[in-house]
C-alpha positions, 0 to 999 in steps of 0.5 A: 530525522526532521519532522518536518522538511519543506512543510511536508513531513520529515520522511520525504527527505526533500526527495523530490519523487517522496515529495510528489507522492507525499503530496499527491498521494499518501493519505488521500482516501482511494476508491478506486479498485484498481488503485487498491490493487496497485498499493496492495501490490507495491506494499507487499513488495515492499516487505524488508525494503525501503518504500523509496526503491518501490516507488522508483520501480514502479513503473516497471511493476506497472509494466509487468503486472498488466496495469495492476489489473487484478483479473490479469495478474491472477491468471499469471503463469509459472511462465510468467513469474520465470519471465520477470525473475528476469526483468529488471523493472521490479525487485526479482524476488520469486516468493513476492512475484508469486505472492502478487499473483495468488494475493491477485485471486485474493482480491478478487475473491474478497471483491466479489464477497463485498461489493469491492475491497474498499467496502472490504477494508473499511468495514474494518474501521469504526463507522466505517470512516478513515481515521486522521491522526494528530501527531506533531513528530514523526516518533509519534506515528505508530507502525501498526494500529488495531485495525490493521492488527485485524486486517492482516490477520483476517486476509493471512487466514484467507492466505494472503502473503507479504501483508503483515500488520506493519506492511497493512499500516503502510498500505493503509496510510498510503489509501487514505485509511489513515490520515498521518500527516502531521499537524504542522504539514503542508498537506494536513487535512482540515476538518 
């Protein structure tokens, strides 16, 4: 794989739905709780999948988890998880619909424990600012790092599922909580 493609970094292929998600979203820091919420869901989703075949669900996951509202997603029922094992906007896979709704209560929980989840996660940083890597090749990005080693391991002790330290890499650099474009991309943050 190319590390760099078009100026973006080499995983978006040239495709042009990871290109518009790599330039407008991967790697910008989100607040928004909501926002938070929806990538915690999409990436623990993810778990065994390529990133690409969420992204082009995710409408479909919009549709069927009230927006990504976290209050609403909590208060799904078994007939709900029944309803979208029949839906075909999303992965039908009942452990991870399961893991979304009780992951929902989680979320929740650790909002009102915090103030939010953003001050939850990046409580987990050092001075509590995002990190911004300076990597030149793809190869050089790791697929865990400590903080989310951490992570991962303090939300499974409160019982979340789906949300190992790979998949906590993944939503990590999705939110912005780890910058790593790379240093030859397009959309390198300049310090």
């Amino acid at each position: 794989m190319q590390d760099i493609i078009n100026g973006r970094c080499g995983w978006t292929g040239g495709d042009a739905l990871y290109a518009r998600y790599h330039d407008e979203e991967w790697g910008k820091l989100v607040r928004d709780e909501r926002v938070l919420f929806e990538f915690l869901l999409l990436e623990s989703a993810q778990a065994g999948l390529s990133w690409i075949t969420i992204l082009r669900k995710r409408d479909g996951y919009r549709q069927a988890f009230y927006d990504f509202d976290a209050a609403k997603v909590a208060n799904m029922t078994e007939d709900d998880v029944a309803r979208l094992m029949n839906f075909d906007g999303i992965v039908k896979n009942r452990r991870k619909i399961e893991a979304a709704i009780g992951n929902a209560g989680l979320f929740l929980a650790i909002q009102k424990e915090y103030g939010s989840f953003y001050n939850y996660i990046r409580g987990f940083f050092p001075g509590e600012v995002p990190v911004v890597h300076h990597f030149k090749h793809l190869s050089d990005i790791p697929a865990t790092s400590p903080e989310s080693d951490a992570i991962s391991k303090d939300m499974k002790r409160r019982g979340f599922k789906f949300f190992g330290s790979t998949i906590c890499y993944a939503f990590l650099q999705a939110t912005g909580f780890v910058d790593d474009h790379l240093e030859d991309c397009l959309c390198r943050r300049r310090i």
